[in-house]
C-alpha positions as CSV (number, residue, x, y, z in Angstrom):
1,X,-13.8,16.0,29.5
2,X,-14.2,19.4,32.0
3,X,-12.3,22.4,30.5
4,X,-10.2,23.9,32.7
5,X,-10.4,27.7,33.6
6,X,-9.3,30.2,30.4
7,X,-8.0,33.4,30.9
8,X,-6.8,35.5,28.0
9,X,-4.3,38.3,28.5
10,X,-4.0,41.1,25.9
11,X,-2.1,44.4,25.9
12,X,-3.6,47.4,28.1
13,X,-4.7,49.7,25.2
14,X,-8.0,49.6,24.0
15,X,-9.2,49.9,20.3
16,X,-12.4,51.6,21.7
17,X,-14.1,49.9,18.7
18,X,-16.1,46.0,19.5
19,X,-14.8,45.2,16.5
20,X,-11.5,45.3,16.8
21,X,-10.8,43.8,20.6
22,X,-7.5,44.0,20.0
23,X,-4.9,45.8,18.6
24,X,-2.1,42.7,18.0
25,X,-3.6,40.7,15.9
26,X,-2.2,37.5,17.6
27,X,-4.3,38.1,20.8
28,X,-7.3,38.9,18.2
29,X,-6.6,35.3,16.7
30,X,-6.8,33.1,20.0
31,X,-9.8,34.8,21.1
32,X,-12.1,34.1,18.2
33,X,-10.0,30.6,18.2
34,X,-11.8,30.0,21.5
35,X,-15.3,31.3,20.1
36,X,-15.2,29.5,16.8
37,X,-13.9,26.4,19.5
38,X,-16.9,27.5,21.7
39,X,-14.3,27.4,24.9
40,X,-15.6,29.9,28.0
41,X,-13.0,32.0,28.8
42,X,-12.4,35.7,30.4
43,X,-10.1,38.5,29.0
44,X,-7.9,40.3,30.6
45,X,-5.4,43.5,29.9
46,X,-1.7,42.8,31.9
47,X,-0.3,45.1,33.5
48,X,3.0,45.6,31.6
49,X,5.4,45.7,34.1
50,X,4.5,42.2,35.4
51,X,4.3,40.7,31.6
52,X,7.8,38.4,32.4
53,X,6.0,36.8,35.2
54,X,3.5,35.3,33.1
55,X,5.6,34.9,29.8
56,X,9.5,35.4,30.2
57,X,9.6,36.2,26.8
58,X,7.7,39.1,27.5
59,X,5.3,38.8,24.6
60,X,1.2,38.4,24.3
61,X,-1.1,36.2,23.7
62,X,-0.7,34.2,26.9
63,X,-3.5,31.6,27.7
64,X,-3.6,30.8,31.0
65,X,-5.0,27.3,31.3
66,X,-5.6,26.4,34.8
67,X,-3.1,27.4,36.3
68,X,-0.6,27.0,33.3
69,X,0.0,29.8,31.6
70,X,1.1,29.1,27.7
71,X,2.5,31.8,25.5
72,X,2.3,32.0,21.7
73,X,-0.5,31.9,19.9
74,X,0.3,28.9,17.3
75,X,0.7,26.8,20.6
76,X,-2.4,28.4,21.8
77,X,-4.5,27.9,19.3
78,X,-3.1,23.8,19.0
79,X,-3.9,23.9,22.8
80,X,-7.5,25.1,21.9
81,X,-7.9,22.6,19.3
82,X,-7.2,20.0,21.8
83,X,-9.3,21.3,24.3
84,X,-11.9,21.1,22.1
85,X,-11.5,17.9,19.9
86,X,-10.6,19.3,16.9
87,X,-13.0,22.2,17.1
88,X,-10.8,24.6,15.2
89,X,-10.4,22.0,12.0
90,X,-14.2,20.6,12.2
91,X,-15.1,18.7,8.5
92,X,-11.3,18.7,7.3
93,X,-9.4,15.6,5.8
94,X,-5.6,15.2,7.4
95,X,-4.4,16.5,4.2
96,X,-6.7,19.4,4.9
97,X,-5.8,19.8,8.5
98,X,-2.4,20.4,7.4
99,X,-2.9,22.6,4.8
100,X,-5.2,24.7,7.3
101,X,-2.3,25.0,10.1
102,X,0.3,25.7,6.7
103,X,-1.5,29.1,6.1
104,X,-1.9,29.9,9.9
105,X,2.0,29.6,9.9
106,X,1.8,31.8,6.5
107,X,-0.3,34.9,8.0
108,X,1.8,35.0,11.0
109,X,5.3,35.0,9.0
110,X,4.0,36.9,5.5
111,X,0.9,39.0,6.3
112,X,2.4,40.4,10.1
113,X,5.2,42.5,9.4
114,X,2.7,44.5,7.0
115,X,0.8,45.3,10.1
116,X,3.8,46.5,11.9
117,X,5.4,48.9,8.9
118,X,1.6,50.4,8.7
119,X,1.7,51.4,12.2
120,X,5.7,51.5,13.1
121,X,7.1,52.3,10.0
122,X,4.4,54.6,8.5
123,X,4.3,57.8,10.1
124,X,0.4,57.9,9.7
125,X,0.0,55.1,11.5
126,X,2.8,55.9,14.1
127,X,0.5,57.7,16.3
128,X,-1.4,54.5,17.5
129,X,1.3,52.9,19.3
130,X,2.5,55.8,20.1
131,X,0.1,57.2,22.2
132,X,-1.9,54.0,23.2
133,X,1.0,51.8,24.1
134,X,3.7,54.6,25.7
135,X,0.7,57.6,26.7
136,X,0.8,56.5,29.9
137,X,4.2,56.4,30.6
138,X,5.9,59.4,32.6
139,X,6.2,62.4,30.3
140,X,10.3,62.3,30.7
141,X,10.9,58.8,29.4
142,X,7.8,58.7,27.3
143,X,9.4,60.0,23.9
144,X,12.5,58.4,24.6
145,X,10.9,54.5,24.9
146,X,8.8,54.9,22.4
147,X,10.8,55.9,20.0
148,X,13.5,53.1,20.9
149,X,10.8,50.5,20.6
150,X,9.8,52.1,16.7
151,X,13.6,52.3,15.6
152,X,13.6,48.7,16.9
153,X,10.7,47.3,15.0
154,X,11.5,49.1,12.0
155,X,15.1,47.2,12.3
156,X,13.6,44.4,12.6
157,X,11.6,44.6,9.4
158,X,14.4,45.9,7.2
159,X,16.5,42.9,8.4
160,X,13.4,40.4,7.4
161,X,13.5,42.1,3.9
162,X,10.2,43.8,4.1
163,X,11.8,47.6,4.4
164,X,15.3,47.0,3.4
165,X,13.8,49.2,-0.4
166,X,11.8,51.7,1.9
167,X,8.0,51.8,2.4
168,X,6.7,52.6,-0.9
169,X,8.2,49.1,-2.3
170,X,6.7,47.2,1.1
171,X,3.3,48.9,0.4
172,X,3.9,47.4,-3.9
173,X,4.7,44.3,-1.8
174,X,1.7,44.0,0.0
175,X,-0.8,44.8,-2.7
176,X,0.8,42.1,-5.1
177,X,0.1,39.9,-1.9
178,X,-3.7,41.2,-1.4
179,X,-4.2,40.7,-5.1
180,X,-3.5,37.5,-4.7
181,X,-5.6,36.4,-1.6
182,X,-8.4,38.3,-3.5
183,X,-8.0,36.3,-6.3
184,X,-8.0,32.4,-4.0
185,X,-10.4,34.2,-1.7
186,X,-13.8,31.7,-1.6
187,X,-16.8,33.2,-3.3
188,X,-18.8,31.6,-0.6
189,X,-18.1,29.7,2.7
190,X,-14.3,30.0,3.6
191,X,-10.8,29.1,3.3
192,X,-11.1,25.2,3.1
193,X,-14.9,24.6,3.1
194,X,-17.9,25.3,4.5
195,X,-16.9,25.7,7.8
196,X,-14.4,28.2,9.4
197,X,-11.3,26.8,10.4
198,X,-7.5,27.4,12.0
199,X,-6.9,28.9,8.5
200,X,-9.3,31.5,8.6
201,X,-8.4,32.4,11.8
202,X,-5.1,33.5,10.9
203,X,-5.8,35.1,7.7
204,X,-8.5,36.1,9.2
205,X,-6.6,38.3,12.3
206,X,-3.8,39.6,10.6
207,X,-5.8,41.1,6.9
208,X,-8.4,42.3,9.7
209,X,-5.9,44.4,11.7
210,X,-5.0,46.0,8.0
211,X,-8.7,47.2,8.1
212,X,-8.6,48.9,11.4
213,X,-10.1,52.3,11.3
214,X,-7.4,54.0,13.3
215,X,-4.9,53.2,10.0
216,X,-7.4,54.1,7.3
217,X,-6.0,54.3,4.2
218,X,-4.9,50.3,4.6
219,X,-8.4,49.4,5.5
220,X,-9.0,51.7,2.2
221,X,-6.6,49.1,0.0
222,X,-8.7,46.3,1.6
223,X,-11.8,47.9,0.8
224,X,-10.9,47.6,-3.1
225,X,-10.4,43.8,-3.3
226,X,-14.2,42.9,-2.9
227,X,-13.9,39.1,-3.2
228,X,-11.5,39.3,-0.3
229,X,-13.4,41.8,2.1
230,X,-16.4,39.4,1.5
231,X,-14.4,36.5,2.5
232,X,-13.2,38.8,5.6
233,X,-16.9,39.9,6.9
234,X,-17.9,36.2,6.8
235,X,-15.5,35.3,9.0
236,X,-15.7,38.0,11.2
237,X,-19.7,36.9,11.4
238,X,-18.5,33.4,12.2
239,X,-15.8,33.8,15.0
240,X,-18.1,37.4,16.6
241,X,-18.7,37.4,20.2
């Protein structure tokens, strides 16, 4: 079967750091989805101001396949798995494949918003999106955007229950949650077996952004759960470029 073109499209701001090539942990999903599938593709940053005309949503990842261009990255990464005849659930039973695309849907839902209260909510790690998403705007209307777009995601959180008792009881939140992967983390291989999977993938992205050197004291918290950093560097190893 001949693979169409791939073109990935990511956010403009750059990490600086090849091991982070992203800083939305969705975009950083698909794109070791398509090396773990071993799919060719290119990657390219959008200009923002022409993000409806590929997604009218106006959200990243959006994988253009030919000349279809499909947004969100569970439906990328089923699209990828297609592509590549099963290449992102390789050595799974069904019961298996369906536990695998279960805790995909859980990083996205349960480990996410902890990404966005580190860097939105956390004035430590508000300085990221500051400055790399909104520095390039006009001075005049830079402070005023990107202060809308914070008091936005941080509304969003508290209404998903992971603010509504303030920061300190998100952070509790999330170690109880670490503690727990570190505990089910593999001692060896990964999430379902011996090969890397959709599972790890997600876990994978989202626990990975947490690590990110530009919010240090989460990567810090991740550092102290051993079995689960293990777990992490093998995957990284797996899906690298």
């Amino acid at each position: 079967m001949a693979i169409p073109s791939l073109t990935l499209h990511d956010f403009p701001a750059s990490t600086d750091n090849p091991r982070w090539g992203s800083f939305s942990p969705f975009v950083e999903e698909v794109e070791r989805g398509l090396r773990l599938a071993k799919l060719p593709y290119q990657r390219v940053q959008v200009n923002m101001m022409k993000l409806r005309k590929l997604n009218p949503v106006g959200q990243l990842p959006v994988l253009t396949i030919g000349s279809e261009n499909v947004p969100d990255s569970s439906r990328i990464l089923r699209r990828i798995d297609g592509l590549s005849q099963g290449g992102l659930v390789r050595g799974l039973s069904a019961q298996q494949v369906a536990e695998a695309w279960l805790w995909e849907e859980f990083a996205d839902t349960a480990l996410y918003p902890f990404v966005i209260a580190t860097r939105w909510a956390d004035d430590r790690g508000w300085p990221v999106p500051r400055d790399k998403f909104f520095g390039g705007l006009p001075f005049p209307i830079r402070g005023l955007i990107a202060n809308a777009a914070r008091k936005h995601s941080i509304r969003r959180l508290v209404e998903r229950d992971f603010l509504r008792a303030g920061l300190p009881a998100c952070y509790e939140r999330l170690a109880q949650t670490l503690d727990a992967l570190d505990t089910r983390a593999p001692a060896d291989g990964f999430w379902l077996g011996p090969e890397a999977t959709i599972a790890d993938l997600g876990l994978f992205a989202h626990l990975h952004a947490l690590r990110i050197p530009h919010t240090p004291w989460q990567a810090e918290v991740l550092a102290k759960r051993p079995r689960l950093t293990r777990y992490l560097d093998r995957v990284e190893a797996a899906t690298a470029a």
